[in-house]
Every structure is written in C-alpha cells, then in structure tokens.
NUVOBA-581065 format. One record per residue (C-alpha): residue number from 1; residue in three letters; x, y, z. Coordinates in steps of 0.001 Angstrom, whole numbers, plus 500000, padded with zeros to 6 digits. Layout:
N
+-----+-----+--------+--------+--------+
:   n : res :     c1 :     c2 :     c3 :
+-----+-----+--------+--------+--------+
: NUM : ALA :      X :      Y :      Z :
...
+-----+-----+--------+--------+--------+
end
This chain:
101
+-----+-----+--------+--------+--------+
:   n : res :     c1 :     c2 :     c3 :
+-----+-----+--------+--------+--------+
:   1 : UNK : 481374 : 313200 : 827626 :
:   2 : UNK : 480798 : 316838 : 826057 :
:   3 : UNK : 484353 : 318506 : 826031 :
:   4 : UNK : 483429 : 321463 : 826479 :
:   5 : UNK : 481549 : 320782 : 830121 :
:   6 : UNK : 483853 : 319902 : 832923 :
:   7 : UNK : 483938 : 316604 : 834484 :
:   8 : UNK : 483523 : 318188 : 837866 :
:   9 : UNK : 481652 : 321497 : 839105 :
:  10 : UNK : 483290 : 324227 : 839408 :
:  11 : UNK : 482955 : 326125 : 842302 :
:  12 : UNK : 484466 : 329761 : 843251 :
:  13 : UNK : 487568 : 329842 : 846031 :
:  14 : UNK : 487989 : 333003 : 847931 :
:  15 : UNK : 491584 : 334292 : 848683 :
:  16 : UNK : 490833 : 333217 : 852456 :
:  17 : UNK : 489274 : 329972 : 851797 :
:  18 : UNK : 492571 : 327413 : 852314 :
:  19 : UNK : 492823 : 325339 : 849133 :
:  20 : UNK : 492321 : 321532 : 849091 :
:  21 : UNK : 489944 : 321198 : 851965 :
:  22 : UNK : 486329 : 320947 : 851024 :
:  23 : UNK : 482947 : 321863 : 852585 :
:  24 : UNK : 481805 : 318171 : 854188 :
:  25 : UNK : 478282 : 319821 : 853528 :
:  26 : UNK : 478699 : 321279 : 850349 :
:  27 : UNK : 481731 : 319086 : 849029 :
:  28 : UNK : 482787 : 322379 : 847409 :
:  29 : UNK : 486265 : 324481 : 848105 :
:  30 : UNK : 484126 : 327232 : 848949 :
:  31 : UNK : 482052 : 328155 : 851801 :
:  32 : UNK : 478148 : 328264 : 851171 :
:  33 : UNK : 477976 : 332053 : 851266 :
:  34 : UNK : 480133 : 332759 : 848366 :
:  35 : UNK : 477879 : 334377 : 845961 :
:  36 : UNK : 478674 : 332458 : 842909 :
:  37 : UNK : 479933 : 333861 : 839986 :
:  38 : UNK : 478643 : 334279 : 836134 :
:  39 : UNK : 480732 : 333641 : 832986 :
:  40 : UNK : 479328 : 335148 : 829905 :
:  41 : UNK : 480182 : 333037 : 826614 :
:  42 : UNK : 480762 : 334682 : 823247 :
:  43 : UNK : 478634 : 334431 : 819927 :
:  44 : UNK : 481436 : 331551 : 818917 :
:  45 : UNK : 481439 : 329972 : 822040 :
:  46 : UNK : 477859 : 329093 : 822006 :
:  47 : UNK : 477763 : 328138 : 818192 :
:  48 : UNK : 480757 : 325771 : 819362 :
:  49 : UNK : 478735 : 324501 : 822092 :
:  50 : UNK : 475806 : 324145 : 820441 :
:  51 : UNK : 477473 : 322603 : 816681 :
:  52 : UNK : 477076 : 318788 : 818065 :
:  53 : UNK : 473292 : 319475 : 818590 :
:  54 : UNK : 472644 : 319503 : 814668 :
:  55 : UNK : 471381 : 316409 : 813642 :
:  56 : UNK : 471780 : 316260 : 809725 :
:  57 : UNK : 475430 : 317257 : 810804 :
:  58 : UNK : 476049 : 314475 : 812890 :
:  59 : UNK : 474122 : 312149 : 810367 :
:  60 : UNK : 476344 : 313502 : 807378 :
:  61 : UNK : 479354 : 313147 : 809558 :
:  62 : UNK : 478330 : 309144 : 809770 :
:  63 : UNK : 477634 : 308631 : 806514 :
:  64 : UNK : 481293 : 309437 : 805733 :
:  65 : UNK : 482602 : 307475 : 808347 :
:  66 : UNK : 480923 : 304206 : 807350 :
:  67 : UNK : 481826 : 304932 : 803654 :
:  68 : UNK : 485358 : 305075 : 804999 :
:  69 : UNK : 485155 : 301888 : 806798 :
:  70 : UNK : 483608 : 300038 : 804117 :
:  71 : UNK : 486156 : 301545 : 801187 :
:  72 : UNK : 483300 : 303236 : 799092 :
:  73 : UNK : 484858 : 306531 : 799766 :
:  74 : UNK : 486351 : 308348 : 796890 :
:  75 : UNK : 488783 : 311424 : 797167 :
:  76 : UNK : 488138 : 313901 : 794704 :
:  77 : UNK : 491784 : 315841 : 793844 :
:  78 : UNK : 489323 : 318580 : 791880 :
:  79 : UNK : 487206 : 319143 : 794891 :
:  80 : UNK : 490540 : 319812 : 797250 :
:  81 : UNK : 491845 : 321856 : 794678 :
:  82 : UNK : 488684 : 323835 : 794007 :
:  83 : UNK : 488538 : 324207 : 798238 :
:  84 : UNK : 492485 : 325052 : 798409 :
:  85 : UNK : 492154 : 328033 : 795786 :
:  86 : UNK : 489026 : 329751 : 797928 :
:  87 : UNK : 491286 : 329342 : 801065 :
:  88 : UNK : 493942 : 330943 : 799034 :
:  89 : UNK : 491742 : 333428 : 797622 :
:  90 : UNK : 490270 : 334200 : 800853 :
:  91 : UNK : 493834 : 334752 : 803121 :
:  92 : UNK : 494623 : 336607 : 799851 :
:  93 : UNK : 491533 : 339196 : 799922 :
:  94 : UNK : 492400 : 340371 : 803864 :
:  95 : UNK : 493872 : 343161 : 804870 :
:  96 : UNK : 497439 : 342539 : 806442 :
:  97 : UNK : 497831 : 342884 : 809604 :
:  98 : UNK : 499498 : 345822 : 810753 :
:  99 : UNK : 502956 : 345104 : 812289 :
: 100 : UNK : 504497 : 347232 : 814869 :
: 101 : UNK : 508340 : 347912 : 815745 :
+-----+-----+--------+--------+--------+
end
C-alpha cells in the first residue's frame, strides 16, 4: 500500500450532514450534491509522491539490501565522515534564524 494514498476515500462532510451515518447510495458521509473539494499539493509533495516511481532508485535501493543480507556490505568510516563534514558545512553556511522576544 502507497502511504501516502488513504486506505479509504475521502469524502467532504458538511456542518449539517450528522457524522457516522453514510449515504446507502453513495456509501459516503456526504450527500451527493456536495460539490467536492480540490487539494492542491506542493512542489515537495509531488516529488515525495512521485520518488518511489524511479526505477534505478528502487533497483539501487535492492542492491544494498541483498548485499546486507548476504554480508558483502562494507561500511566505509571515510565516506560517513566525508558526508558528516558537508552536513556540517552546509547547517554552517545558513543564515540563522532570526529569534524573536
């Protein structure tokens, strides 16, 4: 199952629509004439949605995992080093936030 998409529809509920009691036609919480609404998702939220959908990803992703199962898989201290110092370096080169009293 995709986490991002719910396991069940969602459907609007107006304020006058009593809660709990579904639509025997519609089996939603809201009567047929609702006009339904639209949810707009942000640059981020579509590259997370759409980040499982890369293929060499998901194959590189495997390829680790078996090498982990089988023991091949060697930790390189230099690499995490090299990757801790650009974090570092990174949180380093922002601007601080701006704190308020």
């Amino acid at each position: 199952m995709d986490p991002i998409q719910p396991k069940y529809p969602i459907t609007p509920v107006t304020a006058d629509a009593p809660r709990g009691k579904t639509s025997a036609k519609t089996g939603s919480s809201a009567p047929s004439s609702v006009a339904q609404e639209q949810v707009t998702l942000s640059a981020t939220a579509q590259a997370l949605l759409h980040a499982g959908d890369d293929q060499s990803e998901s194959s590189r992703i495997e390829a680790l995992r078996a090498a982990v199962r089988s023991g091949s898989y060697v930790v390189s201290p230099a690499k995490i080093g090299q990757g801790l110092l650009q974090d570092q370096q990174q949180l380093l080169a922002r601007p601080a936030p701006s704190t308020r009293a």
